[in-house]
C-alpha positions in Angstrom: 0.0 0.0 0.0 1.5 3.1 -0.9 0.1 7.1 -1.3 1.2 9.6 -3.1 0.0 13.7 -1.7 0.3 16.5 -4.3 -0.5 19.9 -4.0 -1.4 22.0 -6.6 -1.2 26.2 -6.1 -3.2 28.6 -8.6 -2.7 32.1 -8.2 -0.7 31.4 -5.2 -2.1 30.3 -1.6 -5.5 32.0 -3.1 -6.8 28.5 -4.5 -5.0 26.0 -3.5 -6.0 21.6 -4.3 -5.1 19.2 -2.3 -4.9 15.4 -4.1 -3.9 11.9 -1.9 -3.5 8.9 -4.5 -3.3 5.6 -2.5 -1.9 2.7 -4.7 -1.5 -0.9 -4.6 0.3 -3.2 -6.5 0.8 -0.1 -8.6 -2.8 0.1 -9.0 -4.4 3.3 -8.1 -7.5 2.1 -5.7 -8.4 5.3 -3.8 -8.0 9.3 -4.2 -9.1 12.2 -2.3 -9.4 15.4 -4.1 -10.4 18.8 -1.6 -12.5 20.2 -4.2 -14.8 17.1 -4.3 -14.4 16.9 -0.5 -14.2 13.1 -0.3 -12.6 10.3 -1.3 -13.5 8.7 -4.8 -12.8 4.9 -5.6 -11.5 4.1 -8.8 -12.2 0.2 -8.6 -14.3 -2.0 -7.3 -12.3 -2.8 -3.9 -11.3 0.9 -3.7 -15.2 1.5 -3.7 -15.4 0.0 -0.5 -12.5 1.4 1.1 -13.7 5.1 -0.3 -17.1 4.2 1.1 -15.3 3.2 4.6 -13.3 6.2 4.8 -16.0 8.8 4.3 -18.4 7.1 6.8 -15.6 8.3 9.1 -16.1 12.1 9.8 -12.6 12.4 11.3 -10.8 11.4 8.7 -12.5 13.9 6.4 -11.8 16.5 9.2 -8.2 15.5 8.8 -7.8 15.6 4.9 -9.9 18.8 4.6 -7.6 20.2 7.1 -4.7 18.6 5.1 -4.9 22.1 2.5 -3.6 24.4 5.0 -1.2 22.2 7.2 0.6 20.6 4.4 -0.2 22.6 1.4 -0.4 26.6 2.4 2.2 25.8 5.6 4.8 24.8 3.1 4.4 27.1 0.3 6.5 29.6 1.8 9.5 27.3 1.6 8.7 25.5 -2.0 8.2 28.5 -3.5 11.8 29.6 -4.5 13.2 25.9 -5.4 9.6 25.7 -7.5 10.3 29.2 -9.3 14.0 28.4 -9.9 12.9 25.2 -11.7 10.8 26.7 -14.2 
């Protein structure tokens, strides 16, 4: 089992989405997106687990709260190695 969290900045920290792919057997099974708000299963097992995950109102709390701790907290400190790169 493996997840991969991307953020992705437009306009700056104005609107900012926050993605978590979970994976296995380099299948992707599970994703959350913040502008749906909830995870989404991509097959049939990941259904379930999509289905288990947003019955859980913590969990939700925790990825919706996910945008500003991970993404807008470490903006500040991408931001130059992500300009340089361009």
């Amino acid at each position: 089992w493996m997840f991969k969290s991307e953020c992705h900045f437009i306009n700056g920290t104005e609107k900012v989405r926050y993605v978590v792919r979970n994976f296995y057997n380099g299948e992707e099974l599970v994703r959350y997106d913040s502008d749906v708000g909830r995870y989404v299963g991509l097959t049939p097992f990941g259904e379930k687990v999509a289905l288990n995950w947003n019955s859980d109102p913590a969990e939700l709390e925790h990825r919706r709260a996910a945008v500003n701790t991970v993404c807008r907290n470490n903006y500040e400190a991408s931001t130059p190695f992500l300009v340089e790169r361009r």
